[in-house]
C-alpha positions in Angstrom: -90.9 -56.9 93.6 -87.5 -54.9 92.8 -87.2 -52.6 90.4 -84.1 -53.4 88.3 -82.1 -51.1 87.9 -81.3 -49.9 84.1 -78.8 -50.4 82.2 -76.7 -47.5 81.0 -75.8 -47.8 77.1 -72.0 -48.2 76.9 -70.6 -45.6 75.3 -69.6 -45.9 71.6 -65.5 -46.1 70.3 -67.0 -43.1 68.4 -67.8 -40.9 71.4 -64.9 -41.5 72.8 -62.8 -41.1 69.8 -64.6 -37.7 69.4 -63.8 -36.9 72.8 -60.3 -37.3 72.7 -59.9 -35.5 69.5 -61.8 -32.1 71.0 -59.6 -32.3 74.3 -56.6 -32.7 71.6 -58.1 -29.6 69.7 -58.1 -27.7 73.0 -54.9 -28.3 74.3 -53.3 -27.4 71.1 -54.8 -24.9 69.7 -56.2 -22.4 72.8 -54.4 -23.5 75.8 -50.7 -24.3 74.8 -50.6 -21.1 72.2 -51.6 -19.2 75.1 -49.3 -20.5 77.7 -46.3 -19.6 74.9 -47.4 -16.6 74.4 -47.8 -15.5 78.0 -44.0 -17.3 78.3 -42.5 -15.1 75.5 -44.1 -12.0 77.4 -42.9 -12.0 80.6 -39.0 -13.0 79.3 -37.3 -10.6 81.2 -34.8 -9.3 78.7 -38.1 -7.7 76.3 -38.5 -5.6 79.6 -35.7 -3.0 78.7 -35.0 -3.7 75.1 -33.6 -1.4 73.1 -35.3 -0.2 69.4 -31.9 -0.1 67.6 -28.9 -1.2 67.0 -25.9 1.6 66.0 -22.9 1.8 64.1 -19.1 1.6 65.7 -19.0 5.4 65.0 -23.0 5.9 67.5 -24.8 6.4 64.2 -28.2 4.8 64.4 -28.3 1.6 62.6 -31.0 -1.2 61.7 -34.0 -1.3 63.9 -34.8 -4.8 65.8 -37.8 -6.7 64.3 -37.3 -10.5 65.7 -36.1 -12.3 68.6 -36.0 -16.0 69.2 -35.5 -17.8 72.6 -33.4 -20.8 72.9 -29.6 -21.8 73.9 -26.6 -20.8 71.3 -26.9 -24.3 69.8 -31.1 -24.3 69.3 -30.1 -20.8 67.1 -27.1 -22.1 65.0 -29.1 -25.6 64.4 -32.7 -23.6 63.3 -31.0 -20.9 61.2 -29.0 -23.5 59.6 -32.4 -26.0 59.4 -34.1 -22.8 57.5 -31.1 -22.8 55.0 -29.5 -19.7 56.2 -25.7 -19.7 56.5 -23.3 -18.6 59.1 -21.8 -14.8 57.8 -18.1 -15.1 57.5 -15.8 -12.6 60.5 -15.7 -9.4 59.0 -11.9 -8.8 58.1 -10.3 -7.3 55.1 -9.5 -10.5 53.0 -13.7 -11.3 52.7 -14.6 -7.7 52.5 -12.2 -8.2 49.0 -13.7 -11.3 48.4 -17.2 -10.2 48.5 -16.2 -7.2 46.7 -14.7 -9.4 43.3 -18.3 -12.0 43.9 -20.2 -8.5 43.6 -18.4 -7.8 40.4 -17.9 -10.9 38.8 -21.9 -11.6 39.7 -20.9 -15.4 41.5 -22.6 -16.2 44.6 -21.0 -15.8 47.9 -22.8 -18.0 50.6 -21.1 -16.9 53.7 -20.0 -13.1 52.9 -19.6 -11.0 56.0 -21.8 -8.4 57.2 -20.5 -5.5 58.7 -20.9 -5.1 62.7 -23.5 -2.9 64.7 -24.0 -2.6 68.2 -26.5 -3.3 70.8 -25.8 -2.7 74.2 -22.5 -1.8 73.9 -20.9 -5.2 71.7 -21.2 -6.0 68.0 -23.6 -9.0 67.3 -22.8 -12.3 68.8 -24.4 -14.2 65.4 -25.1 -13.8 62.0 -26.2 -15.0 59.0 -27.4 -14.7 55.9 -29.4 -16.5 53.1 -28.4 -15.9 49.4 -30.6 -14.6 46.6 -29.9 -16.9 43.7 -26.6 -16.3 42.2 -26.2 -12.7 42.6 -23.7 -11.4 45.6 -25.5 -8.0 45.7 -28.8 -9.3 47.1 -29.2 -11.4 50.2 -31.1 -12.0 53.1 -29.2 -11.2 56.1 -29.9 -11.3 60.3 -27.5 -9.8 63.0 -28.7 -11.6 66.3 -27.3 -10.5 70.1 -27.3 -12.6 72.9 -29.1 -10.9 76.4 -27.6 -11.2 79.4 -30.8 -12.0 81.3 -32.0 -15.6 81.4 -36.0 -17.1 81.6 -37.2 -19.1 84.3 -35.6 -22.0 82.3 -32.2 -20.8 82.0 -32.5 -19.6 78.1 -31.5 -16.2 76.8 -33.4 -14.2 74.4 -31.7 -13.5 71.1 -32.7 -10.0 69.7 -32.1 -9.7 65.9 -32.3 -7.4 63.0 -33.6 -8.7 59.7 -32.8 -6.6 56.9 -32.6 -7.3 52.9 -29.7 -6.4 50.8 -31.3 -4.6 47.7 -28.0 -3.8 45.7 -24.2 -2.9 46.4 -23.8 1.0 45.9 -22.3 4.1 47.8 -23.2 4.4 51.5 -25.0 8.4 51.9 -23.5 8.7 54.9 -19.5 8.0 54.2 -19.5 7.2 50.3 -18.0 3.8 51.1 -19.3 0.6 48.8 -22.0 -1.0 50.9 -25.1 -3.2 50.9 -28.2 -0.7 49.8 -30.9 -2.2 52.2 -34.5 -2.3 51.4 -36.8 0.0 54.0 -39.8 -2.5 54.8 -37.9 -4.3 57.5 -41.3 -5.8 58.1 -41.2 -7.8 55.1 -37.9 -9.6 56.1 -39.2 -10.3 59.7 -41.9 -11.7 57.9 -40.1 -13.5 55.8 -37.9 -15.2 58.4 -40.1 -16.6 60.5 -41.5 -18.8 57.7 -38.4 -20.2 56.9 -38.2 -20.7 60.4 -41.6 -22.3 60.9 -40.6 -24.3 57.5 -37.6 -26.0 59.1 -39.6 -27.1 62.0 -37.4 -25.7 64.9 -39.8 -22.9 65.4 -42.2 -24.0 68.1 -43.9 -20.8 69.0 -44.5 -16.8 67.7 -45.8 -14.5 69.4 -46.1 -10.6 68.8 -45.0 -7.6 70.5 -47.4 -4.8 69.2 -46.1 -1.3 69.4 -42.5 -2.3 70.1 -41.4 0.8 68.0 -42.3 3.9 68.7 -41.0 5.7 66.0 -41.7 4.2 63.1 -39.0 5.2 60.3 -35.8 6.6 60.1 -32.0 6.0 58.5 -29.8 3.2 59.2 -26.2 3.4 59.3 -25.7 4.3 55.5 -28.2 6.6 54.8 -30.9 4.2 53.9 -34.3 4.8 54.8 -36.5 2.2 57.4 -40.3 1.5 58.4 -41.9 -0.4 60.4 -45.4 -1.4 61.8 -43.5 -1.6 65.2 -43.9 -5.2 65.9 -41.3 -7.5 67.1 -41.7 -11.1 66.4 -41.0 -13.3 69.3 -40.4 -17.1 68.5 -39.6 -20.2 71.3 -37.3 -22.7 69.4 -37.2 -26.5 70.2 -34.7 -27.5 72.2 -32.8 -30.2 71.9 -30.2 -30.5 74.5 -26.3 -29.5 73.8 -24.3 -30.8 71.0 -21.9 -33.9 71.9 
């Protein structure tokens, strides 16, 4: 007489409901956060970036604090998504007009920022994000585009994030300027969750001991510190614009 052979339970909707979620988990939370952040490492522009931007004159300027990778439209679409606003051209006509919003206390949503230099050329973006109704406080980014491309074709944008305390004298030339606030780290910080916020951020990694030096002066005299971490983010593309 055979044996019969036995019959294996079917496995339950549960089990395999269960199963499916914890490959889910996996995939999303340890293996694609560590295939990002091995991507946003080995971007060959953070392999001889600079610490600082400088003024048109050589001074030493703002130090870099973020960076996002994506094309020219993935940048203008996320900074606009996380409600920051394209800076006007600096030329004499909004340097007046930010002067009378400054005094008359009305806001100012696209007032210029004056230009620094990386690598030899002012910043290729910037923008800024308004503080209420007062002119003399803002949030403001200067971005520049590197020259060397991923394995996917995108550049890296390297930025400086900086937050506009107060208009007042400049300590290095006496000329009516932004007074910037020294922890640099709080507007990298703060950012990136306007960033995340809007959606278009699809990655951040860190870049631990990016700075060296820690502290200094920027441009006009005002002081700086840092951890000396740069915040790396991927943004989602989505193609060109028609």
């Amino acid at each position: 007489m055979e044996t019969p052979t036995p019959v294996r339970p079917r496995r339950s909707w549960f089990a395999t409901l269960a199963i499916i979620v914890a490959a889910y988990l996996i995939v999303a939370y340890v293996l694609m956060p560590q295939f990002w952040k091995r991507y946003t490492h080995r971007h060959p522009a953070l392999e001889d970036m600079p610490g600082i931007t400088h003024t048109g004159s050589g001074i030493p300027g703002d130090p870099l604090n973020v960076a996002l990778i994506g094309s020219r439209h993935d940048m203008m679409r996320a900074m606009v998504a996380a409600k920051w606003y394209p800076a006007d051209p600096l030329t004499l006509k909004s340097c007046l007009e930010i002067a009378e919003a400054s005094v008359l206390k009305r806001p100012y949503d696209e007032a210029p920022v004056s230009n620094l230099f990386l690598w030899g050329r002012k910043e290729d973006l910037a923008f800024e994000q308004p503080v209420g109704n007062d002119p003399r406080k803002r949030h403001h980014v200067r971005f520049w585009k590197s020259e060397k491309l991923d394995d996917q074709g995108r550049p890296l944008w390297v930025g400086s994030a900086v937050y506009d305390e107060h208009v007042g004298l400049s300590r290095t030339t006496g000329q009516v300027t932004h007074v910037t606030a020294p922890d640099v780290d709080a507007e990298r910080d703060y950012l990136f969750q306007d960033l995340q916020k809007s959606g278009d951020l699809l990655d951040k990694s860190i870049v631990p001991d990016f700075h060296k030096v820690r502290e200094g002066k920027n441009g006009g005299g005002d002081p700086w510190k840092t951890d000396g971490s740069l915040y790396v983010g991927v943004l989602r593309a989505t193609g060109k614009p028609q």
